[in-house]
TORKOL-4160 file (C-alpha; in steps of 0.2 Angstrom, whole numbers, padded with zeros to 4 digits, m for minus):
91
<pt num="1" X="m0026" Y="m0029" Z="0060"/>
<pt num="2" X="m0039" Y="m0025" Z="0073"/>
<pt num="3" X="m0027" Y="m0029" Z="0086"/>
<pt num="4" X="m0014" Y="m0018" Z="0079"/>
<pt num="5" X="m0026" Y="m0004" Z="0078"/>
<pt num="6" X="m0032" Y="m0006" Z="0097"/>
<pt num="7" X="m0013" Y="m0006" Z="0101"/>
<pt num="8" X="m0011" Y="0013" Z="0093"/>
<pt num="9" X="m0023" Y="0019" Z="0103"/>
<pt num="10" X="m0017" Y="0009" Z="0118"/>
<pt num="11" X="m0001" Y="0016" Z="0113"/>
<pt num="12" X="0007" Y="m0001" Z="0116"/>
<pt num="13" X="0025" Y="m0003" Z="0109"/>
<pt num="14" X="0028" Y="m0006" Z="0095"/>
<pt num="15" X="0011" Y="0002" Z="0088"/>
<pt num="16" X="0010" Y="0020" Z="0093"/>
<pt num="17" X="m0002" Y="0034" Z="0084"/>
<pt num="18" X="0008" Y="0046" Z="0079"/>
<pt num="19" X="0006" Y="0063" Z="0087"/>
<pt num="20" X="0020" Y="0073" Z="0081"/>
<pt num="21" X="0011" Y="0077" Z="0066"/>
<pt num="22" X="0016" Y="0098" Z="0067"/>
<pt num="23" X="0034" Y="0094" Z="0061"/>
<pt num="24" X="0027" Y="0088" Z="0047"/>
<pt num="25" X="0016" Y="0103" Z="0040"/>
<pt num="26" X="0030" Y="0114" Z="0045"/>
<pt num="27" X="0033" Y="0126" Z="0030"/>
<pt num="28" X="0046" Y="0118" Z="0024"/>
<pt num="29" X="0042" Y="0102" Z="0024"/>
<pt num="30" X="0023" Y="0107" Z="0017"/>
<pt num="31" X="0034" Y="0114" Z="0001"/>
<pt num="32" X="0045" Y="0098" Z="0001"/>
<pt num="33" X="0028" Y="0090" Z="m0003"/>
<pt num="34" X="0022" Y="0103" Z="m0018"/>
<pt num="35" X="0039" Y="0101" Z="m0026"/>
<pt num="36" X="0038" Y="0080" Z="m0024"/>
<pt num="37" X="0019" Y="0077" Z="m0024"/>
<pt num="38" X="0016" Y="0079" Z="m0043"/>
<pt num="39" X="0030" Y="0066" Z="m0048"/>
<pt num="40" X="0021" Y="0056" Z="m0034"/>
<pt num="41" X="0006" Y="0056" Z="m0043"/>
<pt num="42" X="0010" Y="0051" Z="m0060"/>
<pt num="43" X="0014" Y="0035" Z="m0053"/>
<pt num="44" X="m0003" Y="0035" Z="m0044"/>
<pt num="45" X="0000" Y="0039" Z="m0026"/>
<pt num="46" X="m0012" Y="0051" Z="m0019"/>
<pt num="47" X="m0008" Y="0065" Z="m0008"/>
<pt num="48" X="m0014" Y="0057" Z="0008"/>
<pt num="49" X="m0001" Y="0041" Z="0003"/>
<pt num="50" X="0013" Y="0052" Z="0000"/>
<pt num="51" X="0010" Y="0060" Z="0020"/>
<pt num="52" X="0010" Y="0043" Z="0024"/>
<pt num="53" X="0025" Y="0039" Z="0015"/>
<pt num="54" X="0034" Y="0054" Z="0023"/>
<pt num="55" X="0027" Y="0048" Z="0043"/>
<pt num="56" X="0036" Y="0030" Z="0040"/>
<pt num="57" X="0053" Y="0038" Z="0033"/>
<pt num="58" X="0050" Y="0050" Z="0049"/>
<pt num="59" X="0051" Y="0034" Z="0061"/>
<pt num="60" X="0062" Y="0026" Z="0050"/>
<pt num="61" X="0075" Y="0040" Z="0052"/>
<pt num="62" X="0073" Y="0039" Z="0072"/>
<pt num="63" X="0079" Y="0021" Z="0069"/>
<pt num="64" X="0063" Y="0012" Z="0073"/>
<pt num="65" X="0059" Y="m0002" Z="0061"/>
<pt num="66" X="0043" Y="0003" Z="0049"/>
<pt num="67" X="0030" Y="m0007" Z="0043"/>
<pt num="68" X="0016" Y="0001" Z="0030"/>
<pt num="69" X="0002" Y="m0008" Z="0033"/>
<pt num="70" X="m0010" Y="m0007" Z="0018"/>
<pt num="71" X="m0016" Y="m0019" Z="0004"/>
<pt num="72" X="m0011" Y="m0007" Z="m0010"/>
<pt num="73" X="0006" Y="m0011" Z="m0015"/>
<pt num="74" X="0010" Y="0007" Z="m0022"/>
<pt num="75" X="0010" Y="0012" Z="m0007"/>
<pt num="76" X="0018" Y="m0002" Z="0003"/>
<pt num="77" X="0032" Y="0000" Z="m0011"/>
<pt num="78" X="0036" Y="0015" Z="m0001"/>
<pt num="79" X="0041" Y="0007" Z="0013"/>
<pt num="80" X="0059" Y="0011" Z="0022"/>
<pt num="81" X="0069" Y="m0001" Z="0023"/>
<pt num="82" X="0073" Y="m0010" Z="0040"/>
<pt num="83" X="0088" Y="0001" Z="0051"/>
<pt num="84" X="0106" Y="m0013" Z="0049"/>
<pt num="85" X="0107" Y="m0021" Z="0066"/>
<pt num="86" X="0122" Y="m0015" Z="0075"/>
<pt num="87" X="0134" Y="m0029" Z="0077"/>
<pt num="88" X="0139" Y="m0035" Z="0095"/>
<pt num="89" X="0157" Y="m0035" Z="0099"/>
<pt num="90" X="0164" Y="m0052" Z="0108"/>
<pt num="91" X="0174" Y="m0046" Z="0123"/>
């Protein structure tokens, strides 16, 4: 785990700190979150877990494969799933 902190801030592939935070708490997105959030929480994720949740299904739409590292399984149930390989053509 230590390692894969160090690599964020190293910013060595694939562990990068995420710094495109502003899209995020754009207006939109932040009442996404007030219209979703309370459902969230009757299933006990917090608030900070459901920005988490929304910063892996970020990645996970840009087609990078996501991994939630936590010991809290609520959370890590939020995990995207892993983009389908694209098959190779035989020439």
């Amino acid at each position: 785990m230590v390692n894969h902190l160090r690599d964020a801030v190293d910013k060595k592939s694939p562990w990068a700190a995420f710094t495109d935070q502003s899209l995020l708490w754009e207006e939109s997105k932040l009442l996404r979150l007030i219209e979703e959030w309370p459902l969230l929480a009757q299933s006990g994720l917090t608030i900070g877990d459901a920005t988490i949740k929304d910063v892996a299904e970020y990645y996970a739409q840009a087609g990078w494969h996501v991994e939630i590292l936590t010991g809290d399984a609520g959370l890590k149930s939020y995990e995207p799933s892993s983009p389908a390989p694209v098959p190779r053509r035989r020439r």
